[in-house]
KOLLO-988944 format. One record per residue: residue number from 1; chain; x negated, z negated, y of N, C-alpha, C in turn. Coordinates in steps of 0.05 Angstrom, whole numbers, padded with zeros to 5 digits. Example, Ala and Ser with C-alpha at 12.3 -4.5 7.8 and 13.67 -1.06 7.14 Angstrom:
% residues 2
KOLPA pos unit     nu     nw     nv    cau    caw    cav     cu     cw     cv
KOLPA   1    A -00264 -00156 -00114 -00246 -00156 -00090 -00264 -00156 -00066
KOLPA   2    A -00257 -00142 -00045 -00273 -00143 -00021 -00258 -00157  00001
This chain:
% residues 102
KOLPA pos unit     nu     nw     nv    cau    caw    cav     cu     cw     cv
KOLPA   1    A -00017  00000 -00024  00000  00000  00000 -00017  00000  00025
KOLPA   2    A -00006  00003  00051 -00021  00006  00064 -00006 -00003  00091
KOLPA   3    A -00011 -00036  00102 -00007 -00042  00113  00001 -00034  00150
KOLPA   4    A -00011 -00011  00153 -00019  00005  00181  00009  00026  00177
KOLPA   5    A  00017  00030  00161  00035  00039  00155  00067  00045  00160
KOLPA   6    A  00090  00046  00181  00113  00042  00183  00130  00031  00167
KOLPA   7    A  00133  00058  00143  00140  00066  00123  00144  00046  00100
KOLPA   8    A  00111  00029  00098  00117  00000  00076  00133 -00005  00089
KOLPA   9    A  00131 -00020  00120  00141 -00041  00129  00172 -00035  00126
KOLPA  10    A  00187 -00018  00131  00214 -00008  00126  00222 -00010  00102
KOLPA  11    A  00198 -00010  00082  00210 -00005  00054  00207 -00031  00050
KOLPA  12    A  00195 -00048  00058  00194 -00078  00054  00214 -00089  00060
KOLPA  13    A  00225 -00079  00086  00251 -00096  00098  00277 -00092  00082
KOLPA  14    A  00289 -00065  00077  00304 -00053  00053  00299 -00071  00036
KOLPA  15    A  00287 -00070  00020  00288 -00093 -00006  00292 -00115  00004
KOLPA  16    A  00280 -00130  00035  00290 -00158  00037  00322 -00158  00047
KOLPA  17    A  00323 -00137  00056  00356 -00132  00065  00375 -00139  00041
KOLPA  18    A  00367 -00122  00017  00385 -00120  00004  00388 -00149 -00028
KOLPA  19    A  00363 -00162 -00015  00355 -00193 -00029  00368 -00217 -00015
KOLPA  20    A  00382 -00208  00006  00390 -00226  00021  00370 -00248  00034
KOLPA  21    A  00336 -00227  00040  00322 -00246  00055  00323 -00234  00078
KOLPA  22    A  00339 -00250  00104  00337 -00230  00135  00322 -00231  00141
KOLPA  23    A  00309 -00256  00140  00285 -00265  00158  00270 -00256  00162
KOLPA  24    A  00256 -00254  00128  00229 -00228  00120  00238 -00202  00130
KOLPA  25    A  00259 -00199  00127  00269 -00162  00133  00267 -00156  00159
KOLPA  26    A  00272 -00184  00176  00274 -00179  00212  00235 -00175  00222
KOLPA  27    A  00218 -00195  00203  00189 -00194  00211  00182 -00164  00194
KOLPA  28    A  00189 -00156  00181  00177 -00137  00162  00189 -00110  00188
KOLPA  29    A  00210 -00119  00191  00222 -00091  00216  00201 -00093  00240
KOLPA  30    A  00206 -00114  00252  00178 -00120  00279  00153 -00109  00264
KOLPA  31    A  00142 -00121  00242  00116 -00101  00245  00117 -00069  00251
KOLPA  32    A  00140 -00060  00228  00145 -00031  00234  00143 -00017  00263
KOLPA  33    A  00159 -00029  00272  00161 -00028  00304  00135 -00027  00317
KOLPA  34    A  00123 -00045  00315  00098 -00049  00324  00070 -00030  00321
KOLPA  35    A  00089 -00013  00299  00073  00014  00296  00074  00037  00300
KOLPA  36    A  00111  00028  00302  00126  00071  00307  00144  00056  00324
KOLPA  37    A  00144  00052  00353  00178  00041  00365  00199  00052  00371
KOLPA  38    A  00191  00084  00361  00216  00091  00356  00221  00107  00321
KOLPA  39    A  00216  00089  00309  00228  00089  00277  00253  00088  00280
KOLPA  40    A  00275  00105  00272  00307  00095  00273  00317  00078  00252
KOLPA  41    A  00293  00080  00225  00297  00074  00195  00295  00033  00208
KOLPA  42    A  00274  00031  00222  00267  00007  00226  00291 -00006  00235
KOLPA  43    A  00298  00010  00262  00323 -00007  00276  00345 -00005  00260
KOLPA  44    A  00357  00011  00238  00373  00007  00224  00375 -00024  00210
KOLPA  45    A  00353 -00025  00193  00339 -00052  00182  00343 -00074  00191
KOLPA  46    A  00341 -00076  00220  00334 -00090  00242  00357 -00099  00247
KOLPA  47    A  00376 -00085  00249  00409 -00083  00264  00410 -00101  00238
KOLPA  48    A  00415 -00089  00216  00428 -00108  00186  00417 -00141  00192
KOLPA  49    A  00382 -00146  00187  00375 -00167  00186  00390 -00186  00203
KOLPA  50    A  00394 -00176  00232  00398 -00195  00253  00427 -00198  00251
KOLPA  51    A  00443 -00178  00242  00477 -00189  00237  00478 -00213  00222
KOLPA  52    A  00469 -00203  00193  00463 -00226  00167  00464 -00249  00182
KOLPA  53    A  00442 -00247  00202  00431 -00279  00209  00445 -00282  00237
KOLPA  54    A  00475 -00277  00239  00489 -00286  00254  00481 -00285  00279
KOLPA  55    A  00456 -00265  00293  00446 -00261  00318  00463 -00233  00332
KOLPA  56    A  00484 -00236  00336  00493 -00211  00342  00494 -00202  00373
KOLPA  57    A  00488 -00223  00389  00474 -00209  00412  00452 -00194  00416
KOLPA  58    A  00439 -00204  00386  00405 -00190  00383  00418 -00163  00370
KOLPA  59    A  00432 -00162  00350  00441 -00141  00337  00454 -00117  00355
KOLPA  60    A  00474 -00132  00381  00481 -00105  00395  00456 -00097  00411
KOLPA  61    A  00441 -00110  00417  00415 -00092  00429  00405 -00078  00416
KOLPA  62    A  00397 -00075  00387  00380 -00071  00374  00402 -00042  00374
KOLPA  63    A  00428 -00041  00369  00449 -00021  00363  00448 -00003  00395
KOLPA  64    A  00449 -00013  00407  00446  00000  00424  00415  00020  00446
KOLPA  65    A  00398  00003  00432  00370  00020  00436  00365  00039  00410
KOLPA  66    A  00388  00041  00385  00377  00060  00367  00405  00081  00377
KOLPA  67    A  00411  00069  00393  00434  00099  00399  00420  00116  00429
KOLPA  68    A  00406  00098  00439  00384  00106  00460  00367  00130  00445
KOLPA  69    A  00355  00119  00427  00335  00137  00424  00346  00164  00407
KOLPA  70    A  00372  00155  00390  00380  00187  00384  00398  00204  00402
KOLPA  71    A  00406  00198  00427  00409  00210  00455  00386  00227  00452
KOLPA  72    A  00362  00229  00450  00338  00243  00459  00325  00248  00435
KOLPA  73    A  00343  00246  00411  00320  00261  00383  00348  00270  00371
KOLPA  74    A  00364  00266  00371  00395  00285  00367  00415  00285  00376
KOLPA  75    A  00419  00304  00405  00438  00305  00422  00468  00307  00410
KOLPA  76    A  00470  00322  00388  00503  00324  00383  00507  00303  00353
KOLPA  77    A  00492  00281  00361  00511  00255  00341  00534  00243  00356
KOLPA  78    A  00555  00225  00331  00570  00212  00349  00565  00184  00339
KOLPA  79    A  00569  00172  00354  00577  00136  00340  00608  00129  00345
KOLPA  80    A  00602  00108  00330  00628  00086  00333  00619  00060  00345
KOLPA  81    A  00639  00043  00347  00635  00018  00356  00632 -00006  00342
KOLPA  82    A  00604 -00019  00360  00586 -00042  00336  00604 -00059  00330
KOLPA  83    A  00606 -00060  00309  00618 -00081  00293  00645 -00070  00283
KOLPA  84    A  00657 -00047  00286  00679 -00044  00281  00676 -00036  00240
KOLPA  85    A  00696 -00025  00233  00696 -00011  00202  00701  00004  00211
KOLPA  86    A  00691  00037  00195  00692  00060  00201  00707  00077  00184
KOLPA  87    A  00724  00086  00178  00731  00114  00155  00722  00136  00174
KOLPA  88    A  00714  00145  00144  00697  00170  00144  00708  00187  00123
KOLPA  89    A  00710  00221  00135  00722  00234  00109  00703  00249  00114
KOLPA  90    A  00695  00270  00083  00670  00293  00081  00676  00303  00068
KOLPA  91    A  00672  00332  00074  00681  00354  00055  00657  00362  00044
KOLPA  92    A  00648  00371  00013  00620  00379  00010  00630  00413  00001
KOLPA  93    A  00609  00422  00008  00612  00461  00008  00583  00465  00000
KOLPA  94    A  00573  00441 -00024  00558  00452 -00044  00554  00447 -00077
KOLPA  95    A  00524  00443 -00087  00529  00441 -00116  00528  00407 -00117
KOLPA  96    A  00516  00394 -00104  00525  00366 -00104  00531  00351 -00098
KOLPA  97    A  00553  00320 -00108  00555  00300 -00088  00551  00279 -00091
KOLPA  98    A  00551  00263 -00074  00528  00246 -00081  00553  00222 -00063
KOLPA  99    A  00555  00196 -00075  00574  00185 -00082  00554  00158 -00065
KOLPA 100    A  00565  00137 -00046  00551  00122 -00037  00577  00099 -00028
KOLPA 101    A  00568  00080 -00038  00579  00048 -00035  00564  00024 -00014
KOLPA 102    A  00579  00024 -00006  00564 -00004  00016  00573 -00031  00010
């Protein structure tokens, strides 16, 4: 592995995300950061960790500087609103689909 890396640090946080460790997943995101600050993978991470841990003033910042930065790395996305539930419908117009649970 290679500490200098974004990429661990994201893939570190993911697994603590999904271990139910925020803590580690919130320091494992800051390093990330601290290497690429505008990773979107990180602030995703980042947004999760800090909800978990009931910081949701930290969480709408965090939600709202990763909607900042895809303003200026992909102009025709849309969002919704933090914290809300979302339905989503998708039509696929190929050979596979790929089936995803949250």
């Amino acid at each position: 592995y290679n500490q200098n890396n974004a990429r661990y640090w994201c893939n570190l946080a993911k697994v603590c995300n999904q271990n139910n460790n925020f803590q580690y997943a919130e320091m494992a995101t800051q390093k990330a950061l601290e290497i690429d600050p505008k990773n979107l993978e990180a602030y995703t991470n980042l947004g999760l960790a800090l909800e978990q841990q009931n910081k949701l003033g930290e969480a709408k910042k965090t939600y709202d500087y990763f909607l900042s930065l895809c303003d200026h790395m992909y102009p025709k996305y849309k969002s919704g609103v933090f914290g809300a539930d979302m339905q989503i419908n998708l039509i696929n117009d190929g050979p596979v689909t790929f089936m995803l649970e949250t």
